[in-house]
C-alpha positions in Angstrom: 7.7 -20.7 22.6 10.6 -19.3 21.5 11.2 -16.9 18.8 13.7 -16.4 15.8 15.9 -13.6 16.2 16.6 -13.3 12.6 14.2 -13.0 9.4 10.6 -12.9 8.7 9.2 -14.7 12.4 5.8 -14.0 11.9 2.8 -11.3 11.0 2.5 -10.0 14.5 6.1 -8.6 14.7 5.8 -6.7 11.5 2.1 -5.6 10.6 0.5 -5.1 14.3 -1.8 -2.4 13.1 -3.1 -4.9 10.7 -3.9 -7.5 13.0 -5.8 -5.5 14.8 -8.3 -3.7 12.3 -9.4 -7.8 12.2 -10.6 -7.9 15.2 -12.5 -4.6 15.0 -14.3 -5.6 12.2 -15.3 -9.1 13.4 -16.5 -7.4 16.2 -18.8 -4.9 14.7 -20.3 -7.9 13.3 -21.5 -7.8 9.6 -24.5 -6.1 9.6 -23.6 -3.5 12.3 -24.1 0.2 11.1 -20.0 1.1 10.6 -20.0 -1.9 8.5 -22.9 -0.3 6.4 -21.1 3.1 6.4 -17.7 1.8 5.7 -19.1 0.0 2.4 -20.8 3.4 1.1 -17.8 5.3 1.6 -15.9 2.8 -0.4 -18.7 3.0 -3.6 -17.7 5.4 -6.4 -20.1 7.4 -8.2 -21.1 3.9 -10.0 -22.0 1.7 -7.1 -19.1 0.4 -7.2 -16.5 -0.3 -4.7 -13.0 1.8 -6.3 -9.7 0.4 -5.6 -6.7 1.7 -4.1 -2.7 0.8 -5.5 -0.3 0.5 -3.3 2.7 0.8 -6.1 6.5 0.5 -5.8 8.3 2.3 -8.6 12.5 2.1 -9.3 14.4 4.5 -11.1 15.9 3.1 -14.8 18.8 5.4 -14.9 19.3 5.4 -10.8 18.5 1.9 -9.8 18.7 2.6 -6.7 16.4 4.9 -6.1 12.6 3.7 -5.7 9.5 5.4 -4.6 6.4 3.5 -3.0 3.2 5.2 -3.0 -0.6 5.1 -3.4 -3.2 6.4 -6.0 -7.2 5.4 -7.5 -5.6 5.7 -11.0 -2.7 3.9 -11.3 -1.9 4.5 -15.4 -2.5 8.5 -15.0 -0.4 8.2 -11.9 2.6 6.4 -13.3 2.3 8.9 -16.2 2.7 11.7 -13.8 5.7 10.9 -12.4 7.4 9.9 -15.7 6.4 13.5 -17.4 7.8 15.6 -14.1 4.7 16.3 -12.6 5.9 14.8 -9.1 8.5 17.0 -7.5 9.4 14.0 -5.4 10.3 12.2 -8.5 11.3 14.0 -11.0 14.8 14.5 -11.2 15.2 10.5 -11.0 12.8 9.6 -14.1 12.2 7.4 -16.0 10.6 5.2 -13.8 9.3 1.4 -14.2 6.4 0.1 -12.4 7.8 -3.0 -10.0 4.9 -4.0 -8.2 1.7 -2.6 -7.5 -1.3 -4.0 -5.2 -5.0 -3.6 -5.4 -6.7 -2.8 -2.1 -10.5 -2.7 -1.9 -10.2 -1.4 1.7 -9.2 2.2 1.8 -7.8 2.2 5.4 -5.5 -0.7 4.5 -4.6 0.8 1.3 -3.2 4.0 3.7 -1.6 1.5 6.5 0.4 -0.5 4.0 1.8 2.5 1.9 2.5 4.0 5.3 4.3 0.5 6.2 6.1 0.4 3.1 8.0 3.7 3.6 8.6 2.6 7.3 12.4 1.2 7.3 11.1 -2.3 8.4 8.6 -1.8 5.1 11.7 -1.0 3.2 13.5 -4.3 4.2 10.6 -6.0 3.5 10.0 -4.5 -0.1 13.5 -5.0 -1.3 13.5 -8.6 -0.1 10.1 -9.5 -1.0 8.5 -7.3 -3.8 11.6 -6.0 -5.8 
């Protein structure tokens, strides 16, 4: 088979790492013990599973800066970084929220933010996302 040089081929040659927590987790099989574990350190205090956001954030008066990051409380968070409390951000507010995405898994939460500040996550933000 031959592959594209150019543009989005397929999964495998962007997201390996991805791909691969899959096939661990089919192969712990769903009752295993790290299956067990995993799901209790995912509960909150409540019982129930918190979310992780994956959130992409541009700049109103310098649209070409943008920030991606990750957070449990996506409101207090966005807050934050419009009131100065992020020195990473603060000398580009105010921000607006782009996108944001709601991960249940807290590993893939982690690997996607990590991806999306990769320059091949970049690329794929600004084409996709933005």
């Amino acid at each position: 088979m031959r592959r594209k040089a150019w543009g989005f081929d397929s999964l495998h040659g962007h997201q390996p790492s991805l791909l691969r927590s899959y096939g661990r987790r089919a192969s712990l099989g769903v009752d295993g013990e790290a299956a067990k574990a995993a799901r209790r350190s995912l509960e909150g205090e409540d019982g129930l599973a918190t979310m992780k956001y994956v959130y992409l954030l541009q700049s109103i008066n310098f649209p070409n800066e943008t920030y991606a990051g990750l957070t449990d409380d996506l409101r207090a968070r966005f807050g934050a970084h419009n009131k100065r409390r992020s020195h990473h951000t603060d000398k580009y507010k105010p921000w607006r929220l782009v996108t944001y995405i709601a991960f249940s898994d807290h590993r893939k939460a982690v690997e996607f933010d990590r991806y999306l500040k990769s320059a091949s996550g970049r690329a794929f933000a600004n084409k996709r996302l933005r």
